[in-house]
N, C-alpha and C positions, 0 to 999 in steps of 0.2 A: 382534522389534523391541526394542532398548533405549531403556532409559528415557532422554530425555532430559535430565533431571535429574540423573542420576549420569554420561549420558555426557559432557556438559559438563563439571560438575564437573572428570572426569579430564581434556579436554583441556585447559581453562585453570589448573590447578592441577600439570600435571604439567610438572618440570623450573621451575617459581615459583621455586624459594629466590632471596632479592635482590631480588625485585621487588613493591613495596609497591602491595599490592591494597588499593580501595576498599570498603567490606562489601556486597556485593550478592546474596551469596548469599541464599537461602531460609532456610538453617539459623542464619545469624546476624542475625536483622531487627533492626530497630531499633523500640524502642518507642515505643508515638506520647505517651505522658508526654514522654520526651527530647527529640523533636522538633519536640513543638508551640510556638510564637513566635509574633509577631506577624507577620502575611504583610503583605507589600508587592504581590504579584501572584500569585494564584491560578494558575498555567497551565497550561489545557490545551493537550491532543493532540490527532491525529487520527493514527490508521492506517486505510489503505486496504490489503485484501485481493481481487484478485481470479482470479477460476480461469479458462481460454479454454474451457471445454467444455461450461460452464455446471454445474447439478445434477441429476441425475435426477428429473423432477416427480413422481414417482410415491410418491417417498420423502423428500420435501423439505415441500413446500407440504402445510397443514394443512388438514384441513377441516371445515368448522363444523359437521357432525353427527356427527363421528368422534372422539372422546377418546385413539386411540392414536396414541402416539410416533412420526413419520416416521423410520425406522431411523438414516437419514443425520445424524439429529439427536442419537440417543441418546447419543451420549460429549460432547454438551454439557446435560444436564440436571442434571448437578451445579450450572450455576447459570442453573436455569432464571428464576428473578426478575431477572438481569441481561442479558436479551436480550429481543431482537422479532423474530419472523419480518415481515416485510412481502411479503403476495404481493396479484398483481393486475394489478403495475406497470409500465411499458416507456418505454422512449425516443421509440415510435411509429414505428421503423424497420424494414425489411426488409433485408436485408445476410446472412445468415448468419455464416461463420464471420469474415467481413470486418465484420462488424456489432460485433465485441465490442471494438475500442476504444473504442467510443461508451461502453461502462458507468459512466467517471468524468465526462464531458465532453456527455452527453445529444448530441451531435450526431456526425451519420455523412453526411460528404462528400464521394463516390465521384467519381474525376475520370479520365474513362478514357483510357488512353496506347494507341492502338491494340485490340490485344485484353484488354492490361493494367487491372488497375484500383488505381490510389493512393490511399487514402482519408487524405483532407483530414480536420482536427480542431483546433479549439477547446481554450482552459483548462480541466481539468480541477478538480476541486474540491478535492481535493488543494493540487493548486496556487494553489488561489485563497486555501485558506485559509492558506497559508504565506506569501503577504504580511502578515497581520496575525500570526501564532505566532509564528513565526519567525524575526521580527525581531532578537531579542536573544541568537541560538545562534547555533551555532559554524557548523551547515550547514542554508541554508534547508528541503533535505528531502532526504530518502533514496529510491532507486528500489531496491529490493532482489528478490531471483526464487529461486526454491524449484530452479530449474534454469535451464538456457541457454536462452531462446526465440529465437523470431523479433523482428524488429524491428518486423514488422505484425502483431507479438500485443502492442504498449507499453500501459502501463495508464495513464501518467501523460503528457499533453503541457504544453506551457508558454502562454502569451497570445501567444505570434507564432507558433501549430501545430506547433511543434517536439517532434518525440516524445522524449521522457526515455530514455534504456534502461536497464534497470535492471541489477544487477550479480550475478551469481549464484555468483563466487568469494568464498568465507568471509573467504578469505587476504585478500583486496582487501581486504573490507569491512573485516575486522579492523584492516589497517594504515590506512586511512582515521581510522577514529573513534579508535584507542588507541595507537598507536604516531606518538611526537612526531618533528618534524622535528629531526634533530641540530645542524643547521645555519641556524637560522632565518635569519639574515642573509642569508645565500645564497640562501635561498626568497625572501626579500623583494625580493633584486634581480631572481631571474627571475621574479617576478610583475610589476615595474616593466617589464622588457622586453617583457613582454605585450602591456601597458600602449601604451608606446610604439608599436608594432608594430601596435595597433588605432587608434590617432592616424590612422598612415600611410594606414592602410586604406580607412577612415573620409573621409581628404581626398580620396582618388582616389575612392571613391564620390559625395561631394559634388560634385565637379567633374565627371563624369559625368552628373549629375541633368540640366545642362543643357543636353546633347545627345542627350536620347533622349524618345520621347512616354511621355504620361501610362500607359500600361499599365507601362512598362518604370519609371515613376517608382513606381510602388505597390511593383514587384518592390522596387527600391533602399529605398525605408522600409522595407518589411519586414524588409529586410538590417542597415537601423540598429538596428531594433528587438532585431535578433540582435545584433547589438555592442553595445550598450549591456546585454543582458543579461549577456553576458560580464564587462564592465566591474565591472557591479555583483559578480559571483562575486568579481573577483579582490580589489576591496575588501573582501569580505567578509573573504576569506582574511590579506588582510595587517592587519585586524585584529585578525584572531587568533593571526598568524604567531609570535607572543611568549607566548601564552597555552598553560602546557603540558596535553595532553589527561589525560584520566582515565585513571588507572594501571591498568591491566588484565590480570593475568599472559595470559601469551601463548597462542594459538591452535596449538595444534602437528599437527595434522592435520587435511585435508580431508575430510568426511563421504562416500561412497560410495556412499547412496542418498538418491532425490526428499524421503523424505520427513524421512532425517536431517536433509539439509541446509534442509529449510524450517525444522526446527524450531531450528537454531542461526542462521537470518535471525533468526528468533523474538526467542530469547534475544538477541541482537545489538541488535533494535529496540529490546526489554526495556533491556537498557544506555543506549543512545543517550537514550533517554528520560527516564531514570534523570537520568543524569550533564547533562540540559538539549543536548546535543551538538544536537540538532534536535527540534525537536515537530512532525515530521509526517514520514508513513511512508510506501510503497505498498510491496505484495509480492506479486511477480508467481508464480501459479502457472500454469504453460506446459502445452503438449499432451502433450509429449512432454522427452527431454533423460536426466537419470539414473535408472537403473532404478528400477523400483516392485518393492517385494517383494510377491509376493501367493502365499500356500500354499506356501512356500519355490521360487517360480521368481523367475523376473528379468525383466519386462518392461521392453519399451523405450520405453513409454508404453501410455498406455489412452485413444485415439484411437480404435479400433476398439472399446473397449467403448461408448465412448461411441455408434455407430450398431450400435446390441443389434437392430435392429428386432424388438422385441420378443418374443425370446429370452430364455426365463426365466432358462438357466444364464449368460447374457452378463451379462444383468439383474442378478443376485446380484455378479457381479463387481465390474461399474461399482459400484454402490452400496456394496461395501464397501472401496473402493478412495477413494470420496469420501467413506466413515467415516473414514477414513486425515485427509484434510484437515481434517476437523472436531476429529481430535482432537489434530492441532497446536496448531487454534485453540484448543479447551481448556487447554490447556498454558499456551498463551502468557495468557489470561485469569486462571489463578491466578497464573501468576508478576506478573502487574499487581499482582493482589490480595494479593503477600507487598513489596511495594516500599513503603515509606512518602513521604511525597509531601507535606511539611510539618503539615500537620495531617488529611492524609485517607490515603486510597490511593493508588496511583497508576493504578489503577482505576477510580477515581471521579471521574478528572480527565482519562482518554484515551476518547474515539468511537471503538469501534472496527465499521467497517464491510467486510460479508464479501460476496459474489455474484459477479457476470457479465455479461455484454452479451448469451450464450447463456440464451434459454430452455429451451432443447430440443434438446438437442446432435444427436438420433437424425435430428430435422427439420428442423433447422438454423433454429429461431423463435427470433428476438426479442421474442417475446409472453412477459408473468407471469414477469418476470426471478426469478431464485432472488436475496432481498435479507434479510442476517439485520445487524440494529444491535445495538451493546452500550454497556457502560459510559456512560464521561462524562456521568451526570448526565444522561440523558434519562429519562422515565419511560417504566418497563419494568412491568409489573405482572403477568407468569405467561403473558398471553395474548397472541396474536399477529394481526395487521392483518391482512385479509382484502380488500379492495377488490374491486371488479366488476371485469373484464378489460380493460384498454381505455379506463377511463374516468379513472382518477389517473395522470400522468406520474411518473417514479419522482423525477425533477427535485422536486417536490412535497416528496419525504423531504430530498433535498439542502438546499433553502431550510428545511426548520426546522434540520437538522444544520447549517447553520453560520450561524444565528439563538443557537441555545443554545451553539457556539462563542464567541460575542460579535463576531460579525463582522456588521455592517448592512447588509441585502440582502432587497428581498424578492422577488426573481427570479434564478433561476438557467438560462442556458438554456433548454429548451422548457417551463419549471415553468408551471401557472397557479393558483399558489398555495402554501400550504404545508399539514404533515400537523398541526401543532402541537397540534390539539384530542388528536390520537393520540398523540403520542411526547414532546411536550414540557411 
């Protein structure tokens, strides 16, 4: 596996000449003498990390009479003072592998179509904190994915149940955040047509309201609610439509494995962050999608290691395949920790929150979610949250993470309460 550090590097630096890069690398920081002023607005972040398979409990969750390392853990104890494990904690569902959109959103809505089953869902936290971040960037948040999922693996939905999906082409994302519209005028009219276009929409919806009953009326608000969010995207955009994006020498090839390409979402988030483009993230890790290298084969996912029933050589796999994940997240943690961020990190200023809606992938439990927080300014102190099973909703950790966001709430979904004596 290469490093991703140098393999970036070469994709965004190679074929550069002409195009005027912003200093974001590692090897060229800025020092915090230069860049300390007077702040007008501290801001934080939040990235959401989740995996669909959950984490091996055996090698994840710590235990209070055991002082050794959970292996899954080891490639992030380089900075063990800036994380928490939290185990204990659940949404209170049963759902299995249909259970893990609930991870951001505490609630799991199963609405069944026949044999089929839909699962309905609530704003995620993500989302909720990108009303307040968010406000003053370029894009209220990012859905981004380590590979191609399912559409009923979304980690982030919106306040009218609408699943986000996130984007799992580099190229895309690349040309989103860094590559400006040549023609803004031209973007501005066909965003004005949009515009128009949900006008129309909108009055033939109205005029409908009042011929149809009160069920069929709920459906139609909810419909508004959908156009009106729209509406808002496209303002967003035509205020920016004049504003040119962060110069970024360009992306010149697409990575070729799961775990390359998480790690240049990674760096990508690292950017966006960076340059203000959005302060709030999610990155979806899927079941399956681009291969995994493991002992120089090629798997097509690790879905089946994930049900090892407890098979020691399956066992060793799994686990070191979600070493693999951990040590993207490491990656993506120091590059936080090489970004300057007015007068701190930008480490010090992003939550970054990692887990699942699986507890137990083998069992398919929602019980003792795997839940690891970092950064932003919580306190983290070496050692990690252990709660009884059962007894603290993970909703609980939510309501103090966006407390210490600055966002006013003291309920999140099924929360009854928060952890603040612990993490904050």
């Amino acid at each position: 596996m290469r490093n991703i550090a140098y393999l970036n590097r070469r994709q965004f630096l190679r074929n550069a000449s002409g195009v005027m890069a912003l200093p974001f690398l590692n090897s060229l920081p800025l020092p915090l003498t230069a860049a300390a002023q007077p702040i007008v607005e501290a801001r934080k972040r939040l990235v959401c990390v989740g995996t669909f398979l959950g984490m091996y409990p055996g090698e994840w969750h710590p235990q209070k009479d055991d002082s050794r390392t959970p292996r899954i853990l080891e490639p992030l104890m380089a900075h063990r003072n800036d994380f928490t494990v939290v185990s204990g904690v659940d949404h209170g569902i049963n759902g299995g592998h249909k259970g893990t959109p609930s991870f951001l959103s505490g609630v799991y809505k199963p609405e069944y179509i026949g044999e089929s089953v839909m699962v309905r869902n609530e704003i995620t936290i993500d989302q909720l904190a990108a009303k307040t971040l968010s406000r003053n960037s370029r894009y209220h948040s990012l859905q981004l994915g380590a590979s191609e999922g399912k559409p009923t693996q979304t980690l982030s939905w919106d306040e009218n149940g609408v699943p986000l999906l996130p984007e799992a082409d580099p190229m895309k994302v690349f040309q989103k955040l860094f590559v400006s519209d040549l023609k803004p005028e031209a973007a501005s009219r066909a965003m004005s047509f949009k515009r128009s276009v949900l006008d129309m929409v909108a009055e033939d919806a109205k005029a409908l309201q009042k011929e149809i009953g009160r069920e069929d009326r709920e459906k139609i608000d909810a419909y508004f609610s959908s156009i009106r969010d729209v509406e808002k995207r496209i303002e967003r955009q035509q205020q920016w439509v004049n504003t040119p994006k962060p110069g970024i020498p360009p992306l010149m090839e697409r990575p070729t494995t799961f775990h390359e390409n998480l790690d240049l979402m990674f760096e990508m988030t690292a950017l966006a962050l960076q340059h203000d483009s959005t302060r709030v993230a999610s990155i979806e890790l899927p079941a399956g999608g681009l291969p995994i290298i493991l002992d120089g084969n090629q798997l097509s996912g690790y879905h089946g290691q994930s049900h090892h029933g407890k098979d020691p050589e399956v066992v060793n796999e799994l686990v070191r395949i979600e070493q693999m994940h951990i040590r993207s997240l490491e990656k993506f943690i120091a590059r936080l920790k090489g970004i300057v961020d007015d007068d701190a990190y930008l480490f010090d200023r992003t939550q970054i929150l990692f887990g699942s809606g699986m507890g137990n992938g083998s069992s398919h439990s929602n019980k003792n979610l795997p839940v690891l927080v970092a950064g932003g300014g919580l306190k983290h102190t070496g050692k990690d949250i252990i709660f009884k099973e059962g007894k603290t909703p993970l909703c609980n950790v939510f309501v103090t993470m966006l407390q210490k966001l600055g966002i006013e709430t003291e309920s999140f979904a099924s929360s009854t309460g928060n952890i603040n004596n612990e993490l904050a």
